[in-house]
N, C-alpha and C positions, 0 to 999 in steps of 0.2 A: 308574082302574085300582087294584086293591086292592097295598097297601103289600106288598115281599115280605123278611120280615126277614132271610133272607142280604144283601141286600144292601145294609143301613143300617150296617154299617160302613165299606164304598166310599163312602160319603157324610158317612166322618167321624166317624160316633156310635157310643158306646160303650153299649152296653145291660146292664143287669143280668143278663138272661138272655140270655144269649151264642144264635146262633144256631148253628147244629153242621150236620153230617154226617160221614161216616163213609169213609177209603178202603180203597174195595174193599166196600162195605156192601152191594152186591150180587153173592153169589156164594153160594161151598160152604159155608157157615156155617148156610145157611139150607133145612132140609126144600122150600118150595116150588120155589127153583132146581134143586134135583135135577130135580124131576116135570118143569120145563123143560128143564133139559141132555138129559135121556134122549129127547128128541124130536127133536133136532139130531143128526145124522150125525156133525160132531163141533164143536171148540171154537169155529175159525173161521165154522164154519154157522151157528153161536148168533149171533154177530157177525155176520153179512150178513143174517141173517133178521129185517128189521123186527117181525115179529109177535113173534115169543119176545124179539130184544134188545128191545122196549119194552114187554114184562110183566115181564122180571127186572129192570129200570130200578126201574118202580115198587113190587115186591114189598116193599122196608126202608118205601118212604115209607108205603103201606099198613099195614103192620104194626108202626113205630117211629113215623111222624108227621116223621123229619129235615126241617130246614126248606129241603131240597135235594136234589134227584136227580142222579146224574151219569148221563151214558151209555152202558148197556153197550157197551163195546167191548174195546178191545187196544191198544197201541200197539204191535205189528207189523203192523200191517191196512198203514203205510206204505210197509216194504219188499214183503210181499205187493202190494200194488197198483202198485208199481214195478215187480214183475215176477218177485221174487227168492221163491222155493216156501219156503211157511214150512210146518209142519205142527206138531202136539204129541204127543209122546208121552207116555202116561200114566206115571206117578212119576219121568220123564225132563225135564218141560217143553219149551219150542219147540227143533225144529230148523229150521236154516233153509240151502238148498242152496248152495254159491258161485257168485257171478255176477261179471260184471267190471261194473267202475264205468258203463263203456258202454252195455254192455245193458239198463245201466235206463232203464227206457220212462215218463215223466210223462206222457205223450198218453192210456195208455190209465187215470189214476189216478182220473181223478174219474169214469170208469163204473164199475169197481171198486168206489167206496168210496158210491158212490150211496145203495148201503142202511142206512147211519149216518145219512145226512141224512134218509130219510125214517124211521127212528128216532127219531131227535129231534121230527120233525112229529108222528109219533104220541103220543110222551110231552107234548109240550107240549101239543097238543091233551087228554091224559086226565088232565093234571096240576090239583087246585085253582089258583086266582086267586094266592094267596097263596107257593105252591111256586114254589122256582126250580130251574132246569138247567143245571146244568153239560158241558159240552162240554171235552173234553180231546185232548191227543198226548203223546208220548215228543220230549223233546227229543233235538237230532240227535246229540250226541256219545253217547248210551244207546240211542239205537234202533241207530247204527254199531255200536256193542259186542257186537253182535246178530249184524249182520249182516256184521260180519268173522270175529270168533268162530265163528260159526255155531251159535249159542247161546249158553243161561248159561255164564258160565264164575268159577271161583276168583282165578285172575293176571292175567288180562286181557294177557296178554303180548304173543299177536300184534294186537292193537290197538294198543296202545302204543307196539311197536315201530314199525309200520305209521307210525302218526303222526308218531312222532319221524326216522325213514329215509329216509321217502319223504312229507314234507309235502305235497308241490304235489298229488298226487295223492292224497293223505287226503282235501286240501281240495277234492277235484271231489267227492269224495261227500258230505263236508258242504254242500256248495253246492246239488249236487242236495234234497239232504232240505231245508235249508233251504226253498228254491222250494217241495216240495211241503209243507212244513208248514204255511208259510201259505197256501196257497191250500187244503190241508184244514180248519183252524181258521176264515178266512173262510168255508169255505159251513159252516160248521158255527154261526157267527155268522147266518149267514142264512137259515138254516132251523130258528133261534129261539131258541138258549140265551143264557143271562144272564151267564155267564162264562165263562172262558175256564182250563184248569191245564195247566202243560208239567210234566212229570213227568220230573227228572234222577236219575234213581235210582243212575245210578253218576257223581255229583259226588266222591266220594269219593278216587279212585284216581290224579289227576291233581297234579303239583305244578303250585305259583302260575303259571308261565308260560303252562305248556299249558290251566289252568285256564281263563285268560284267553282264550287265543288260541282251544280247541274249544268251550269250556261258556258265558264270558262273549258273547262277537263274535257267535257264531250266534244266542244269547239274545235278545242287543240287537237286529239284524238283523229277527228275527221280532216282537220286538216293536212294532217298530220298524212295521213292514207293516201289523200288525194294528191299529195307532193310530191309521195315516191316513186308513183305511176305517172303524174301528169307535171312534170317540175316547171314547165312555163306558163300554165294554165291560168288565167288573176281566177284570184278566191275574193268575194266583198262580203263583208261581211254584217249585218243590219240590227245593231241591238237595241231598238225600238225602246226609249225610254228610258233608259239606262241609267241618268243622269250623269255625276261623275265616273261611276265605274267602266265607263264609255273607252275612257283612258286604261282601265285592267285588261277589257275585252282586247280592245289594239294592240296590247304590248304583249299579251299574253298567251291568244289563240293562234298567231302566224298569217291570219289574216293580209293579202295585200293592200286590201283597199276598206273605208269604212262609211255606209251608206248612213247620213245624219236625220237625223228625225226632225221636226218641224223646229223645232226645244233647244236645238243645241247653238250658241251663239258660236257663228261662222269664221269670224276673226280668232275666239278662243280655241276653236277644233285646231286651225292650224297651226295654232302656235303650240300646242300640248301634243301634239301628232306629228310634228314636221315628216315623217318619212312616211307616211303614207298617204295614198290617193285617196282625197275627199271625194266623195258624191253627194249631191243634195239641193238643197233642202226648202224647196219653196213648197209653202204652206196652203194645201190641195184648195182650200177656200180662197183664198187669194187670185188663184187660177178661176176658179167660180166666178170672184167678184168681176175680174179684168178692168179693165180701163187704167189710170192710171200708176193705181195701185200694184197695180202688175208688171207694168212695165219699170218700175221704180224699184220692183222687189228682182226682179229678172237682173235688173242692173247692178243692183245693191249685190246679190250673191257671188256674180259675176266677176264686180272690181275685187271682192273680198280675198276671190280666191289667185287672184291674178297672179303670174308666174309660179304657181302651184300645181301639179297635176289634179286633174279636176274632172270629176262628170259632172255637169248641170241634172238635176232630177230632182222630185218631190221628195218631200219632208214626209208625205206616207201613200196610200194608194189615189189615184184617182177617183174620186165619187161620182156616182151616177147626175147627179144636174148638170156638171161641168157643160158650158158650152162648148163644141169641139172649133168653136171660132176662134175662143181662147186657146188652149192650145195651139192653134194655127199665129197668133200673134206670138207665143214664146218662141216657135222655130224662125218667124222675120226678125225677132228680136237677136237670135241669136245669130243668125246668119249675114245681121247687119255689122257682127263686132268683128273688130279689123286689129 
């Protein structure tokens, strides 16, 4: 089996030239996912539709080379396949309808979400020897945020309170999403990616208790799952914001690897983390800017993490301006280090 360099620093080794990918490197940034979106009914359709999500998967590896595909998807495809009406509006982002904790249905999750897995078959099947895939979800206290809110929200109030009020019953929805996380993540393991990312995007909003008790516990929980069935699988783990508690998250969920947000100074991750694989962290506007700024941040990350195990990747998703010339200049940049 040919070597695949994502994944030699799960093994330990620290490479000169960093292996990379990019979050969100498949979307609006890029002319060709257009010509695909506009074929999709709408966002979610893109996401069940194996044939489109597994040409926008591969369209950055086609045309950047990243030593890693992830898979188009969403991380609300969970409460959707639970049962709870998610939809998106355009310059609005996802709504999603209220349900009671009750009426979410796990029985009918994995027909539902069938068409990720054979996404994945497809992409692994069209992917070179050398590429790897990543498979992903929303961790449950972000995918909640969702679907209490009933969307994005600024205060995250009625979550919050939700949590702090009325615990025992927060904690049936965390439980539920737990259960189906893993058992999403397992067949997504089994229908052939090479790793595994939980995406905590709102780590950020919680003090140390609740931190622990919603972000860490369910964390460990799924990892936990995912270890006994898959024990070589890397798990990354992304707790968006986190500030210090960055350091609880690493030590305490089982997490192999920790994706850093734009926030976290790259000299201090490794030196409070030594034993696990950094990935990260160039600041998605920076990519926007390019020119020099860019290649001096590209650099800067780079020597930071040197003799470290290391993925090169942004600090958060790709945004829709980004030039894709820029990007094209971080894969010469990286492919120039010796």
């Amino acid at each position: 089996m040919t070597e695949r360099p994502f994944l030699a620093p799960f093994r330990g080794i620290a490479s000169t030239r960093p292996p990379w990918w990019m979050l969100r490197q498949a979307g609006r940034y890029l002319p060709e996912y257009w010509e695909v979106r506009n074929r999709a009914k709408g966002f979610l359709d893109l996401c069940y539709s194996p044939e489109l999500a597994s040409e926008v998967t591969l369209q950055p590896i086609r045309r950047f080379g990243m030593d890693a595909a992830i898979v188009f998807s969403d991380i609300l495809v969970i409460p959707d396949a639970l049962g709870q009406r998610v939809s998106y509006v355009q310059g609005e982002g996802p709504k999603l309808e209220p349900i009671a904790v009750e009426a979410l249905n796990p029985e009918g999750a994995g027909e539902r979400l069938a068409p990720v897995y054979e996404t994945i078959q497809r992409v692994r099947a069209a992917l070179s020897e050398e590429k790897a895939l990543i498979g992903f979800a929303g961790s449950p206290w972000t995918v909640a945020t969702y679907m209490v809110e009933g969307g994005s929200s600024r205060e995250f109030a009625r979550i919050r309170h939700q949590a702090i009020a009325e615990p025992q019953a927060f904690g049936r929805l965390v439980d539920k999403l737990v259960v189906a996380t893993i058992d999403y993540l397992d067949r997504q393991a089994r229908a052939g990616v090479d790793a595994l990312q939980l995406f905590e995007s709102w780590a950020g909003i919680l003090p140390e208790p609740m931190f622990r008790k919603w972000i860490v516990e369910p964390t460990q929980r799924i990892v936990d799952a995912l270890r006994a069935r898959h024990p070589s699988l890397p798990i990354i783990g992304f707790p968006r914001a986190a500030g210090a508690l960055i350091t609880t998250y690493a030590e305490e969920t089982g997490v192999d690897a920790i994706s850093l947000d734009l926030t976290v100074p790259v000299r201090w991750a490794r030196s409070t983390m030594p034993s696990k694989v950094m990935q990260g962290n160039l600041d998605p506007l920076v990519l926007v800017a390019g020119g020099r700024v860019l290649d001096d941040e590209v650099r800067r990350i780079c020597d930071a993490f040197a003799g470290h195990p290391f993925v090169f990747n942004l600090g958060h998703g790709i945004v829709p301006e980004t030039p894709p010339d820029h990007v094209a200049r971080v894969a010469e940049l990286l492919r120039a280090r010796r």
